[in-house]
N, C-alpha and C positions, 0 to 999 in steps of 0.2 A: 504493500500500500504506500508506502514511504517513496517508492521510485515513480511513483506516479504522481505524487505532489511535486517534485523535486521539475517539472517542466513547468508549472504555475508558478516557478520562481520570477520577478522581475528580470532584468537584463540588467547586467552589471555599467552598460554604457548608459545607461542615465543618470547616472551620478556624476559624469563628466560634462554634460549637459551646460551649466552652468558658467563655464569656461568662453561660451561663446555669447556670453548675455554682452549686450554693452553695458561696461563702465559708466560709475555716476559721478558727478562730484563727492559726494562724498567717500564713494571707493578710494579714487584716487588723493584726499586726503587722508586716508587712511594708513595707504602707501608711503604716502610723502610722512609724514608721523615716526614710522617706523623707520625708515631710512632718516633722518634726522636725528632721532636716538642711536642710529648706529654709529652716524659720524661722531655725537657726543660722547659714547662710549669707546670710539677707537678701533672699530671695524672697518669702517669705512674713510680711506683717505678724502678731504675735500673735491678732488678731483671725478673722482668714482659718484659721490655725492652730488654734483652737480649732473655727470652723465645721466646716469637714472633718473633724477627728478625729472631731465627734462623728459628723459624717455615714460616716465608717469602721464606728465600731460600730453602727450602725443598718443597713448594708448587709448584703442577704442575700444577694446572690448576687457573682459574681467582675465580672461585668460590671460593677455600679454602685458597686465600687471603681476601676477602670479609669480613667474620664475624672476623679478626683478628683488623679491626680496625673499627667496627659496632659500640660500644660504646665510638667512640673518635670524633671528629668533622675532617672531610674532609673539606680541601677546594676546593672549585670549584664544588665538589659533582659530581653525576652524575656516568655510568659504566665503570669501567676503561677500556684503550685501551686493544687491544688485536693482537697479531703477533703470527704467528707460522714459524718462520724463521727457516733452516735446521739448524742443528748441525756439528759439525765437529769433535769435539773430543767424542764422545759418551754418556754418559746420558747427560737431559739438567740440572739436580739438582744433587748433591751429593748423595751418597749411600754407603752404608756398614758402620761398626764403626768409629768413628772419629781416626784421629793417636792423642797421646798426649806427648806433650814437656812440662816438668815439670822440674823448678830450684829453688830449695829452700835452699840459702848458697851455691849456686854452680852456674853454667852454665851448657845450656845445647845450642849442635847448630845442625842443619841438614842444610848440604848444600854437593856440587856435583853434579854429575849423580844420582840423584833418585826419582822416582817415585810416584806424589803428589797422595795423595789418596782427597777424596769429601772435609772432611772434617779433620780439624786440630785444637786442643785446645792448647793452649802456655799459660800457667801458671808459671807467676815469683812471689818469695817470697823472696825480700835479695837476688837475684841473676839477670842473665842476657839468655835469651834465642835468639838465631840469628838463623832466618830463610831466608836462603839462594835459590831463585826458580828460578836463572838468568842458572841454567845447566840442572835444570829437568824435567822430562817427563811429560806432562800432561795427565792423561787416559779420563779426561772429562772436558769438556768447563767451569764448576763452579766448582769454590773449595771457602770456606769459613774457613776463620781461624779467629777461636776465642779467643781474647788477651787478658789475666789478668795482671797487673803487681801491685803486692803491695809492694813499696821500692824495687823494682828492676825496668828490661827493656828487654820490647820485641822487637825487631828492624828485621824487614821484607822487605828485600830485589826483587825486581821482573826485570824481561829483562823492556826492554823500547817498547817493540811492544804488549803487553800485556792488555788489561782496569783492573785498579785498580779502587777499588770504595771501601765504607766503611763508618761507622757511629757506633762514640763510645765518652767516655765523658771521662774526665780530674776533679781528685777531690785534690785540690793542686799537679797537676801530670800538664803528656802533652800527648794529645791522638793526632797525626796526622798522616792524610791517603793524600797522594801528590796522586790526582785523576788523571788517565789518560783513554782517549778515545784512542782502539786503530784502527786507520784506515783499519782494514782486519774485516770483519763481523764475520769471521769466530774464532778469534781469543779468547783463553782463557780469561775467566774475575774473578778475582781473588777478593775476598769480604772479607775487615778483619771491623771485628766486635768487642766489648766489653770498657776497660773502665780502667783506672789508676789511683793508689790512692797513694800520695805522690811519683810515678814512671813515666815510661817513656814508652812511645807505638810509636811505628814509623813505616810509610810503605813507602816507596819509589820508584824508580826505580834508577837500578846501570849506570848509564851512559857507553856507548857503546856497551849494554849486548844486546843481541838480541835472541829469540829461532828459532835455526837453521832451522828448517822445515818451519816454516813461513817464515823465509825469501827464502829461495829454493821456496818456493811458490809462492813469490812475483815476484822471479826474472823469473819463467817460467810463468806467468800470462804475464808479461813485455817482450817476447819476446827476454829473453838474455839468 
């Protein structure tokens, strides 16, 4: 009797299933979390650190977060959650080249009307770079800007209805990301990453700054 129940077993491939759900944000902070601890613990050199995060935000699905932190200890263990909430600004991950702001003995700033692309490298040397996103367009829901600063400052500017989030390290320097949740699901979320060595990294929100669409959004969602 036993060999005849033993075919009414489930299949062992559905438990693998899950691997190909796409990534949420929160997956991939979940990721970023844990690789952040590793650097702080000494697993992971800054270099390696920085690889992976970026390869976190570029990950589409739960599976190709998976093997990025296979050889680090998770806590709680187990498969990460998993959402497929809509989009709103178009891809959910960055794509095409990164833009890059480079100041070496100089400044460098982007700010106005213009148009963020996925992704963004800000590298200071002896200099100051100001990235300014309180007027500009966003073509898709993640952008990741990536911040060097050695004896200089990168200082990143965002609206206040936006999620800011971010993980990066301070080496006689100051790396802070002022994290914000923003209350529209829908809403761009903006990820500054990397690390400062006798310099200065900063990400903020500019008080009263708002991106207009979202709030036109907000205000016809609210019946006004």
């Amino acid at each position: 009797m036993d060999l005849e129940k033993h075919p009414q077993q489930p299949a062992a491939p559905a438990q693998s299933a899950p691997a190909g759900i796409r990534a949420s944000d929160a997956d991939r902070d979940r990721i970023a979390d844990i690789l952040r601890d590793a650097m702080a613990e000494g697993r992971l050199t800054a270099e390696e650190h920085a690889e992976r995060v970026d390869a976190v935000y570029r990950a589409k699905t739960v599976g190709e977060l998976e093997p990025l932190v296979r050889d680090l200890p998770t806590p709680g263990g187990g498969a990460l959650p998993s959402s497929a909430a809509p989009y709103a600004y178009g891809p959910e991950a960055p794509t095409g080249p990164a833009d890059n702001l480079v100041a070496i003995f100089s400044s460098s700033t982007r700010k106005g009307r213009w148009r963020v692309g996925g992704r963004t490298n800000a590298f200071s040397l002896f200099g100051s770079v100001e990235i300014d996103l309180t007027e500009a367009l966003f073509g898709q829901r993640l952008t990741v800007i990536n911040a060097t600063s050695i004896f200089g400052s990168v200082e990143i500017k965002v609206p206040e209805n936006i999620s800011l989030r971010g993980s990066g390290t301070g080496v006689f320097g100051n790396f802070e990301v002022v994290t914000l949740e923003s209350a529209d699901p829908e809403a761009p979320v903006v990820i500054v990453n990397g690390y400062s060595v006798f310099g200065n990294v900063e990400a903020k929100p500019k008080r009263g700054k708002l991106i207009t669409d979202l709030h036109n959004k907000l205000r016809k969602h609210l019946g006004h």
